[in-house]
C-alpha positions in Angstrom: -6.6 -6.7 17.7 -9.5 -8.3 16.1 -10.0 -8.7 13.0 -12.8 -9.9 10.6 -12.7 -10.4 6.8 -15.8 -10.8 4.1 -15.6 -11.8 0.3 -18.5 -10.9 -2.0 -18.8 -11.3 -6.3 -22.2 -9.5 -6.4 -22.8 -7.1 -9.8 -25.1 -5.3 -7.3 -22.1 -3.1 -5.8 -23.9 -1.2 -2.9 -25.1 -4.8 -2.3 -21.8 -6.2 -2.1 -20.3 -3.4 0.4 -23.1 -3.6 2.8 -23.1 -7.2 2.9 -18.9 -7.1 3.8 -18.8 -4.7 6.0 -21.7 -6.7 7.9 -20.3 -10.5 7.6 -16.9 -9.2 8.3 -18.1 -7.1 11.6 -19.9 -10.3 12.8 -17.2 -12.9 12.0 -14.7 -10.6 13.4 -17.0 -9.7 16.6 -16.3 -6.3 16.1 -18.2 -3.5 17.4 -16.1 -0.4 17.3 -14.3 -0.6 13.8 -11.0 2.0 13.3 -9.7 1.0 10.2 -10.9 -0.4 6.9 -8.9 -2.2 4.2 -11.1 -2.8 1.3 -10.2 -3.8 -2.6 -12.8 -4.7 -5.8 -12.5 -5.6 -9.3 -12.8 -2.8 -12.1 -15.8 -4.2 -12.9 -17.5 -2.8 -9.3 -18.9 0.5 -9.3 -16.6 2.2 -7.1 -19.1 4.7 -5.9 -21.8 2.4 -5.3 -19.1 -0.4 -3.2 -18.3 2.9 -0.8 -21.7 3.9 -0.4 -22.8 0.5 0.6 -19.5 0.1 3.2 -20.7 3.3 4.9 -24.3 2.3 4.7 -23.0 -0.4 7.8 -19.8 2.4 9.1 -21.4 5.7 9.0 -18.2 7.3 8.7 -17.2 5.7 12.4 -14.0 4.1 10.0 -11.9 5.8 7.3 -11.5 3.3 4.2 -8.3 2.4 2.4 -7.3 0.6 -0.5 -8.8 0.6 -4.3 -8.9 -1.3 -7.3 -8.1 -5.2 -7.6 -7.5 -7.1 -10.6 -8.8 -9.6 -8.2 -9.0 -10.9 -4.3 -7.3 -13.5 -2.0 -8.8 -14.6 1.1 -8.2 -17.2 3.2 -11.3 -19.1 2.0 -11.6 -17.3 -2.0 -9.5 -16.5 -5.0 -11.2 -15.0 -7.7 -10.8 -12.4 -10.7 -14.0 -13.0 -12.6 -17.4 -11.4 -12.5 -17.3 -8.9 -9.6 -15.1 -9.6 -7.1 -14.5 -7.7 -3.8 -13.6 -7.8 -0.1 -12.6 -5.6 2.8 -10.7 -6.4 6.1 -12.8 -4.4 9.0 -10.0 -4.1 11.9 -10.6 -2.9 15.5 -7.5 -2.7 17.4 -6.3 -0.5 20.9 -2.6 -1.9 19.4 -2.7 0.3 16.2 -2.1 4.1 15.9 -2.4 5.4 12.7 -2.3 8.5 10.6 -3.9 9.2 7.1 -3.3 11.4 4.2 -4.7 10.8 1.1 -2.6 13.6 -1.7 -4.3 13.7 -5.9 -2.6 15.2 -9.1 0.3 12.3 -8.7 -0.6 11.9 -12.8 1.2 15.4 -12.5 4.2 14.9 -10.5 5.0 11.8 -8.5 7.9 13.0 -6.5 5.8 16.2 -5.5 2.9 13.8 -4.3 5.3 11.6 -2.5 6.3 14.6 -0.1 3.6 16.4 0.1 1.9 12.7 1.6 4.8 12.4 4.0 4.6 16.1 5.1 1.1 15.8 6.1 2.1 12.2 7.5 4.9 13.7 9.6 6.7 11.1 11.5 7.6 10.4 15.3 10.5 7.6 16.5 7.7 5.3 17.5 6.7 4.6 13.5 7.0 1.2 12.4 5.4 1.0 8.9 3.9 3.4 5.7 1.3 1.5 4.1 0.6 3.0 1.2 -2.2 2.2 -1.8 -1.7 4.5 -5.6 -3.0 4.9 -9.0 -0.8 2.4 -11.2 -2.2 3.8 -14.2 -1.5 7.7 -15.7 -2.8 7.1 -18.8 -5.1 4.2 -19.5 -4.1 1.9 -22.2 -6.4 2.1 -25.4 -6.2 0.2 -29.0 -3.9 2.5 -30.8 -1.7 3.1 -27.2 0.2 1.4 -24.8 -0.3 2.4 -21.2 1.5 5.0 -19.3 2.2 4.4 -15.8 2.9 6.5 -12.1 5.8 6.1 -11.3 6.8 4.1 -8.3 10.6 5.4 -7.8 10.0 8.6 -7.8 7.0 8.6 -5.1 9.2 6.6 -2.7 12.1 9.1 -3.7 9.8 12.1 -2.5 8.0 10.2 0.5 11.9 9.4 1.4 13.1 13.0 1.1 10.9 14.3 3.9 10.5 11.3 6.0 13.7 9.1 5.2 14.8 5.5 4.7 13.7 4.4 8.4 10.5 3.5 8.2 9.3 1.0 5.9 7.4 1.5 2.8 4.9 -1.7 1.8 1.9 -1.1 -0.6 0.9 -1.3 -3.9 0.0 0.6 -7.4 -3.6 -0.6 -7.9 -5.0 -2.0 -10.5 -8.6 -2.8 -11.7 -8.3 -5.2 -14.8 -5.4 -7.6 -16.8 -5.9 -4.7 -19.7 -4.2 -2.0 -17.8 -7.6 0.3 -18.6 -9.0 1.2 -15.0 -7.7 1.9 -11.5 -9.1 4.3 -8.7 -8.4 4.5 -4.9 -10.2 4.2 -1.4 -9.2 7.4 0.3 -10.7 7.4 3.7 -14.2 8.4 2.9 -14.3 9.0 -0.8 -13.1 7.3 -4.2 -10.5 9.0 -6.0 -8.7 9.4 -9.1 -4.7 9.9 -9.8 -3.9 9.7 -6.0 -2.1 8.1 -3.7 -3.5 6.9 -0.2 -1.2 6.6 2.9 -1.4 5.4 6.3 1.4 5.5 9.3 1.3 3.1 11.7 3.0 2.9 15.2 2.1 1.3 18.4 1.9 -2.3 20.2 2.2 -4.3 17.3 5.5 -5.9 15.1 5.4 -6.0 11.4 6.9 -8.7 9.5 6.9 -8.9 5.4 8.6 -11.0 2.8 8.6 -10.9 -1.0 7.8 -14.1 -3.1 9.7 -14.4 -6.6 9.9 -16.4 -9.2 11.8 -15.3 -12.4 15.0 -16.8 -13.6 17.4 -15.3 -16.2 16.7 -16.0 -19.7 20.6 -16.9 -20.2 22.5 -15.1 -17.9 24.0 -12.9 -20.3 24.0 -9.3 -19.2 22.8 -6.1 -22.1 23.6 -2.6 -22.0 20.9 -0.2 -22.1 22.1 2.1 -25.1 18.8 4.1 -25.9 16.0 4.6 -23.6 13.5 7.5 -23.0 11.6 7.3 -19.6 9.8 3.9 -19.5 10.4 3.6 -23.3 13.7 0.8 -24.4 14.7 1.3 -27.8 18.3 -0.4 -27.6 20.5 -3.1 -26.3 24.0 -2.8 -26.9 23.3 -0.4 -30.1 20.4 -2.9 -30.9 17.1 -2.7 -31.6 15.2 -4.2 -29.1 12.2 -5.6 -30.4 14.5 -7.4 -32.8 16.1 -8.7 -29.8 13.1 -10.3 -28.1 12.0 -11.2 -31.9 14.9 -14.0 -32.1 14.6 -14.6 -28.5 10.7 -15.7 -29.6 11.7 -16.6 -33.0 8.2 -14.8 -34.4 6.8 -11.4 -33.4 3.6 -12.9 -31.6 4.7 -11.6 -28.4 4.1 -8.0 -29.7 0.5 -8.6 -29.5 0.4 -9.4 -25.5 -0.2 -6.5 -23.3 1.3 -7.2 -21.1 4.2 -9.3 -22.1 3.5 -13.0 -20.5 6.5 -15.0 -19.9 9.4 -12.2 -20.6 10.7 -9.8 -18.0 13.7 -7.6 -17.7 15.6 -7.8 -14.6 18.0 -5.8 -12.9 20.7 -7.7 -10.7 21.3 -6.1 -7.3 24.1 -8.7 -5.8 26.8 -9.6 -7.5 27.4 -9.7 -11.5 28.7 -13.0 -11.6 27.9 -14.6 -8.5 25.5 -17.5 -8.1 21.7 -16.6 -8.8 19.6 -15.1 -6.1 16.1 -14.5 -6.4 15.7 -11.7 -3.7 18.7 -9.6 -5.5 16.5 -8.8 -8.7 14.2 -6.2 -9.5 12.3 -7.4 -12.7 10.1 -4.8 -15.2 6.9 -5.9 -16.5 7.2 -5.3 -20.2 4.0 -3.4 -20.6 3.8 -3.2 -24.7 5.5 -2.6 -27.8 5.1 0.7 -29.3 2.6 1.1 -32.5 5.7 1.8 -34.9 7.6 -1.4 -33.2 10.9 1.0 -32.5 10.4 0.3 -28.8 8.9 -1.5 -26.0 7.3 0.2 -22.8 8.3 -1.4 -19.1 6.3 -0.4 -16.6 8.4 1.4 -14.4 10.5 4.6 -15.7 13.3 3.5 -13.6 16.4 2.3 -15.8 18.8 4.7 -17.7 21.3 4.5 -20.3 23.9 2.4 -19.1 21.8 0.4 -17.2 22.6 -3.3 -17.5 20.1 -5.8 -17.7 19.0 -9.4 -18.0 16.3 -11.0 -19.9 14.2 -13.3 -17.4 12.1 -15.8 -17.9 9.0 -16.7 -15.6 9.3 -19.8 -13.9 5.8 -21.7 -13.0 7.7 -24.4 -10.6 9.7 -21.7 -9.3 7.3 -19.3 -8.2 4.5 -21.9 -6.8 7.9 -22.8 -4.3 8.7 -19.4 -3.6 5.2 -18.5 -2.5 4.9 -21.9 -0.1 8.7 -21.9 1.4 8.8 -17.8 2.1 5.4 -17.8 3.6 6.2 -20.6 5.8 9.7 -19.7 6.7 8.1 -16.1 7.8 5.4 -17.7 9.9 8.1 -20.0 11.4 10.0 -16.7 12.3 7.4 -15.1 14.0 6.7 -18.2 16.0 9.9 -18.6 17.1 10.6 -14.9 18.5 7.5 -15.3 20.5 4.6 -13.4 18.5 1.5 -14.2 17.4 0.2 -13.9 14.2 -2.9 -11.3 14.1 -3.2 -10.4 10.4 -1.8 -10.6 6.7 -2.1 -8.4 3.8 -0.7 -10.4 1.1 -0.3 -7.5 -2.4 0.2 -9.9 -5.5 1.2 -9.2 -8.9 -1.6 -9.4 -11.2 0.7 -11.1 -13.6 1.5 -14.6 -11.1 -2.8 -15.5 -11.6 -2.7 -18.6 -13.2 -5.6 -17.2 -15.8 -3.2 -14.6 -17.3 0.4 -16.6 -16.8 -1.6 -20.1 -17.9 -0.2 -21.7 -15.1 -2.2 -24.8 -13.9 -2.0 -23.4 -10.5 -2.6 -20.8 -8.5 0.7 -19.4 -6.1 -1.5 -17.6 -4.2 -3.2 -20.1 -2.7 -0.1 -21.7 -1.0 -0.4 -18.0 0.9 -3.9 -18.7 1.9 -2.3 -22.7 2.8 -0.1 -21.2 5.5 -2.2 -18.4 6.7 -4.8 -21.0 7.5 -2.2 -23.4 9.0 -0.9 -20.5 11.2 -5.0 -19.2 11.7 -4.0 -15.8 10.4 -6.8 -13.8 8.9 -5.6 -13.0 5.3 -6.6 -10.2 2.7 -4.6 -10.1 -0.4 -5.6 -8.5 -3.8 -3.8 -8.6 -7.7 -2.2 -5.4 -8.1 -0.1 -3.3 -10.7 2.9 -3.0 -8.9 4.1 -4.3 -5.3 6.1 -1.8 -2.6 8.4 -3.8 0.1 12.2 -2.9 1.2 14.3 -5.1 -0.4 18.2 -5.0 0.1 18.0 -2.0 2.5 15.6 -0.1 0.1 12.2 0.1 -0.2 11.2 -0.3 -3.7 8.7 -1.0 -6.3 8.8 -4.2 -7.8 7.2 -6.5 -10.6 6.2 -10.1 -11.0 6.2 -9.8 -7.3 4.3 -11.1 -4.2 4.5 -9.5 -0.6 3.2 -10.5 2.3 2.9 -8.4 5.4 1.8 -9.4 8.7 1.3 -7.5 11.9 1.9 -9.4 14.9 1.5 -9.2 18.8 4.5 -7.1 20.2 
């Protein structure tokens, strides 16, 4: 497998695709691309980026990926101005299959199988990589967002093709104000779709998810009234009374999203001690205009549902990004394989310049991948795809990193 990888922040975007594709081909010594992995900003013309990728490609490479609220590289971090990069890959190891499936703004779970039918699936499968349109309805000033929903793709994916093979992708993105997201789907750009790829063949994956939210208190609520991705109630509560005392002033009502305030779900034990990987935490998106409700990002809790408030921890998540990475590496090592590429999918809401964190986490990923001489791609996304307990799921305030290794 080789492998080469180009960063560009160019406001010319046809510019900035030609000149990846180009760089990355060289560094990579690649002369016979079969897969591209490629991410921008929302502030790159789409159209334009593509055009200038398959100025270099002439269609010899189908194209995956999509928006970016910004990219990671081994060698750049950046979400201002016009960022952009693409992985170019040549490899005899990989086999792959591609569907790209639209109207998921319509029904997720129908998308979901109508990608895995085309997808199919053999025995020899070892991974779905798959890239989708976070946003349904962009946010405006008068209205929160509304997003896809992540469940119910995987539920539908899972329906035709089962729990076997692992699911690890991302809902794209394109800025911090949840107003743009489109999708790289072989050779076009589209719009309310989801992209998927199967691969199988002489290659291992490896993956694991960086956290970094503690509970607020450990006290657990009951979900009492909820409506899709809408809470109204905790324990016959009002919510956004709730998170007013937790605040003590209604300031946080005019973050979209929510900074430092998450609500998790536990997945271990009730009481038993803390564990990072056992939580699935919601981004709180907004608060409704009428302040009766706020909206999460995923439409995946129901009455009854019991919850925790959690609390982002800076210290916390800079460790979880350096001591995961590193143990994962260590693994791969140590069962004989070598390290040939990482995709590392990061939630938009661990940058430093939304969270204010003096650092960024993801360049302890960019730390080890260098120590280790793995060529890295990662991007800011909407919301991050990786099994966890058993399950593949979709998951907030997340990082994952993937990496394909020598069999």
């Amino acid at each position: 497998m080789k492998v080469g990888i180009e960063y560009c922040n160019n406001k010319d975007s046809f510019i900035s695709g030609r000149n990846i594709i180009e760089n990355a081909s060289r560094t990579g010594n690649i002369d016979k691309p079969d897969l591209i992995i490629a991410f921008c900003s929302g502030q790159v013309d789409y159209e334009d980026f593509l055009k200038g990728m398959q100025s270099i490609l002439k269609n010899r490479a189908p194209i995956i990926g999509g928006s970016a609220v910004g990219i990671i590289t081994n060698d750049y971090l950046s979400y201002e101005g016009y960022p952009s990069a693409a992985a170019v890959i040549q490899s005899d190891r990989l086999e792959k299959r591609i569907a790209c499936i639209g109207e998921l703004d319509k029904d997720e779970r129908l998308a979901g199988k109508r990608l895995a039918e085309k997808l199919s699936s053999i025995p020899e499968d070892k991974l779905l990589l798959i890239f989708y349109d976070s946003l349904k309805v962009a946010a405006t000033e008068s209205s929160p967002p509304v997003m896809n929903a992540s469940p119910l793709l995987i539920r539908g994916i899972e329906e035709i093709l089962g729990s076997k093979v692992p699911i690890i992708g991302a809902g794209v993105l394109g800025d911090f104000e949840l107003k743009t997201s489109q999708q790289f789907c072989g050779y076009e750009v589209c719009k309310q779709s989801v992209v998927g790829i199967m691969l199988a063949g002489n290659f291992k994956a490896y993956y694991c998810i960086m956290h970094g939210c503690t509970p607020k208190d450990g006290i657990y609520h009951t979900i009492t009234r909820i409506d899709g991705p809408v809470i109204y109630e905790l324990d016959g509560k009002p919510i956004v009374k709730i998170i007013d005392e937790i605040y003590g002033n209604q300031d946080w009502q005019n973050q979209i999203p929510v900074r430092r305030l998450t609500i998790g779900v536990n997945h271990g034990k009730k009481f038993g001690d803390f564990k990072e990987n056992e939580y699935v935490n919601r981004l709180i998106t907004s608060v409704l205009p009428n302040k009766d409700g706020i909206v999460i990002f995923e439409p995946d809790m129901e009455e009854g549902t019991e919850i925790q408030f959690m609390l982002r921890d800076a210290e916390r998540i800079i460790d979880s990004a350096k001591n995961n990475s590193i143990e994962l590496m260590k693994q791969i090592k140590s069962e004989g394989k070598k390290a040939l590429f990482g995709l590392y999918i990061d939630c938009a809401g661990r940058a430093a310049g939304f969270s204010n964190t003096k650092t960024e986490e993801a360049l302890e990923i960019c730390k080890v991948c260098n120590h280790y001489n793995t060529p890295l791609i990662g991007f800011y996304s909407g919301v991050e795809i990786a099994p966890l307990l058993g399950k593949s799921r979709g998951l907030d305030w997340t990082g994952v990193l993937l990496v394909l290794t020598s069999e």
